[in-house]
KOLTIBA-841889 format. One line per field, with one value per residue: residue number from 1; chain; x, y, z of N, C-alpha, C in turn. Coordinates in steps of 0.1 Angstrom, whole numbers, plus 5000, padded with zeros to 4 digits. Atoms other than C-alpha are relative to their C-alpha. Layout:
REM KOLTIBA-841889
num = (NUM;...) .
chaine = (A;...) .
n_x = (X;...) .
n_y = (Y;...) .
n_z = (Z;...) .
ca_x = (X;...) .
ca_y = (Y;...) .
ca_z = (Z;...) .
c_x = (X;...) .
c_y = (Y;...) .
c_z = (Z;...) .
//
This chain:
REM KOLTIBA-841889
num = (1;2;3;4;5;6;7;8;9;10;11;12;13;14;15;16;17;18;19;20;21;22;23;24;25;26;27;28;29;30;31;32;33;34;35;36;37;38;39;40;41;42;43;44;45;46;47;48;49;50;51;52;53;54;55;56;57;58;59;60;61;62;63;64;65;66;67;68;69;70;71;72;73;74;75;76;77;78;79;80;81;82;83;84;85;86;87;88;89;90;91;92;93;94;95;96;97) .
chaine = (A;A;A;A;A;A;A;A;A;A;A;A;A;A;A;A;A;A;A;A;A;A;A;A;A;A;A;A;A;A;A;A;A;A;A;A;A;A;A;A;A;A;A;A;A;A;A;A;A;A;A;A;A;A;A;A;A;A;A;A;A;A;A;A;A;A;A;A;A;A;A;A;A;A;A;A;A;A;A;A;A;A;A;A;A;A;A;A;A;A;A;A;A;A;A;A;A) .
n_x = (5008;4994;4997;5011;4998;4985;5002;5009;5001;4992;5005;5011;4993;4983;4991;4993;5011;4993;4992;5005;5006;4992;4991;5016;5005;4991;5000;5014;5012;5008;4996;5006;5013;5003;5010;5000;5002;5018;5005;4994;5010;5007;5001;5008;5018;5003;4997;5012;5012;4998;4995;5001;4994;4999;4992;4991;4993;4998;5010;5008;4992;4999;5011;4999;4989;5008;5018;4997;4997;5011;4996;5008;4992;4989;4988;4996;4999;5013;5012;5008;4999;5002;5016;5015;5003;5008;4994;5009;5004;5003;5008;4988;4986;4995;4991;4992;5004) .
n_y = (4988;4990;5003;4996;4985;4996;5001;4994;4987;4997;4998;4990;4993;4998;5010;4996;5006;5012;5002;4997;5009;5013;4994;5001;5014;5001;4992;5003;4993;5010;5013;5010;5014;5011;5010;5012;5012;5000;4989;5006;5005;4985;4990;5006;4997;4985;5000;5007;4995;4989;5000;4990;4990;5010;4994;5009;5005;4989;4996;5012;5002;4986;5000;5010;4992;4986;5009;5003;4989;4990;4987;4997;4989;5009;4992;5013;4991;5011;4999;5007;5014;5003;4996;5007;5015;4999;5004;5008;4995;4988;4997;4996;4995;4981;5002;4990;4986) .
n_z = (5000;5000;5017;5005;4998;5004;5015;5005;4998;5006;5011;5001;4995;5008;4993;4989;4999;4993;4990;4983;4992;4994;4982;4987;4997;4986;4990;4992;5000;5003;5000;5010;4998;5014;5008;4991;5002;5004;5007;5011;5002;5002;5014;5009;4996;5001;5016;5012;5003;5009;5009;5005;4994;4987;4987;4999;4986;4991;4991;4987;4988;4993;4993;4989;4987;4994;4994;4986;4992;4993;5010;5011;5012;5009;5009;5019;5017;5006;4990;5008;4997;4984;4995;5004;4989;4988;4989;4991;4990;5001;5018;5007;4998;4999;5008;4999;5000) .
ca_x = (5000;5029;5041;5007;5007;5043;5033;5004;5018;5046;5030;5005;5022;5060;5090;5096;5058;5072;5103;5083;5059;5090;5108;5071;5070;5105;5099;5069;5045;5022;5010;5011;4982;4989;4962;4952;4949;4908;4905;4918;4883;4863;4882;4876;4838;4841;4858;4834;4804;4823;4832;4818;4833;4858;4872;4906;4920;4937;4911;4891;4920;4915;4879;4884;4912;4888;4854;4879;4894;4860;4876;4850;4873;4892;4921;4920;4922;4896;4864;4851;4853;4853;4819;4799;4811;4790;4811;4797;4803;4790;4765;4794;4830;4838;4858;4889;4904) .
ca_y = (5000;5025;5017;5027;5059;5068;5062;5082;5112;5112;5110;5139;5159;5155;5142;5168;5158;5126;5129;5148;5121;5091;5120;5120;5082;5080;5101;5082;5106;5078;5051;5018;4994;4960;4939;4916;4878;4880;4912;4892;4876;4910;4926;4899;4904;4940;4935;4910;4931;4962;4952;4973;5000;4982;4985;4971;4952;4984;5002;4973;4970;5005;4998;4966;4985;5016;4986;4971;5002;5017;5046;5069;5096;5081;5108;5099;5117;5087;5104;5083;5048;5057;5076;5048;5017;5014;5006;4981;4999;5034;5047;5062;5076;5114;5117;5143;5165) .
ca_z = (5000;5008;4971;4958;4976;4969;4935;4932;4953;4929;4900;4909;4930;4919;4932;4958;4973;4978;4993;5019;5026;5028;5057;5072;5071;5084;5107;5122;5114;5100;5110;5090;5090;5079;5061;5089;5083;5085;5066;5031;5030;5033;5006;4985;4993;4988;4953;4938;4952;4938;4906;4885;4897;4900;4933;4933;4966;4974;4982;4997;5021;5032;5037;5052;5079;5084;5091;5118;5135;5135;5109;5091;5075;5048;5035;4994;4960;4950;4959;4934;4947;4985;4982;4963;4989;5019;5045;5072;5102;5090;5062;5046;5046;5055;5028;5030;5017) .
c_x = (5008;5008;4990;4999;5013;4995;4995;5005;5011;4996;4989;5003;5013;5006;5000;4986;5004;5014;4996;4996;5014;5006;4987;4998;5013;5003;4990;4990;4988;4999;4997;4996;5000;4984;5003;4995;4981;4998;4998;4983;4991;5005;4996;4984;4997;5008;4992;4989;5002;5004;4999;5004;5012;5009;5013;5003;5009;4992;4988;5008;4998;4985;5003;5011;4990;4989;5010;5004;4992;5009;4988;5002;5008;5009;5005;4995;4990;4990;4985;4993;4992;4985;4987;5001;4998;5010;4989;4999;4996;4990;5009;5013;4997;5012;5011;5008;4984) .
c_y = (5013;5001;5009;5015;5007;5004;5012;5017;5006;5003;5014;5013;5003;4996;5008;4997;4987;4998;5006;4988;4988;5010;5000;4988;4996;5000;4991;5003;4995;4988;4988;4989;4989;4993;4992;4986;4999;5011;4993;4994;5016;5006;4992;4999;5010;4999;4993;5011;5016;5000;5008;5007;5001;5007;4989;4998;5010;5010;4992;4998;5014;5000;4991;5006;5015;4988;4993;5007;5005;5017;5007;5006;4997;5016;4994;5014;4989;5000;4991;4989;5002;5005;4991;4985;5005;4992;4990;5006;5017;5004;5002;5005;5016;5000;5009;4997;5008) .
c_z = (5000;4983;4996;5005;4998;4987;4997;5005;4989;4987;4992;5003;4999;5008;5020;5013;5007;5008;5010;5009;5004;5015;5007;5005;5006;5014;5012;5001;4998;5005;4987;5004;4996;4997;5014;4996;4998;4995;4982;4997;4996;4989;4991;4995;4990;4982;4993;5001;4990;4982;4986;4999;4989;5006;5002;5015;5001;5007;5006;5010;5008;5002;5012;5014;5006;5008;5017;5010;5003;4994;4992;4993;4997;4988;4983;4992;4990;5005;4993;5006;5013;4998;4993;5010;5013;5011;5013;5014;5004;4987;4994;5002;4996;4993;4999;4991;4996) .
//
């Protein structure tokens, strides 16, 4: 997942963008969430029922880690995806920025 966002902030926002976030994630400024052993089922859920969409297993992992932490504001530049899946433990995601 930190791949995927590296990626994306680089790609959008530019290199110097990203070497902020790696000194922020050095730094400890973030935390990181792994994929938990019983989450792996849920995304898969959440990807078949999204498929249309479709919702790739990266962002069903960020559902599935928001439904178990009990998260409802999901920080994403994909207001697309996040605001049409219904999360299980909230009507929807407060989406930021």
């Amino acid at each position: 997942m930190i791949t995927e966002v590296v990626n994306l902030i680089g790609s959008r926002l530019g290199a110097d963008a990203e070497v902020r976030f790696l000194g922020d994630l050095a730094a400890g400024e973030f935390t990181i969430e792994p994929v938990m052993a019983g989450d792996w089922l849920r995304i898969a859920k959440l990807v078949s029922q999204y498929r249309d969409l479709p919702l790739g297993s990266v962002d069903a992992s960020v559902v599935a880690a928001a439904e178990r932490l009990d998260i409802t504001e999901i920080a994403t530049l994909d207001r697309r995806h996040f605001s049409i899946v219904r999360p299980d433990h909230t009507h929807s995601f407060e989406l930021l920025p």
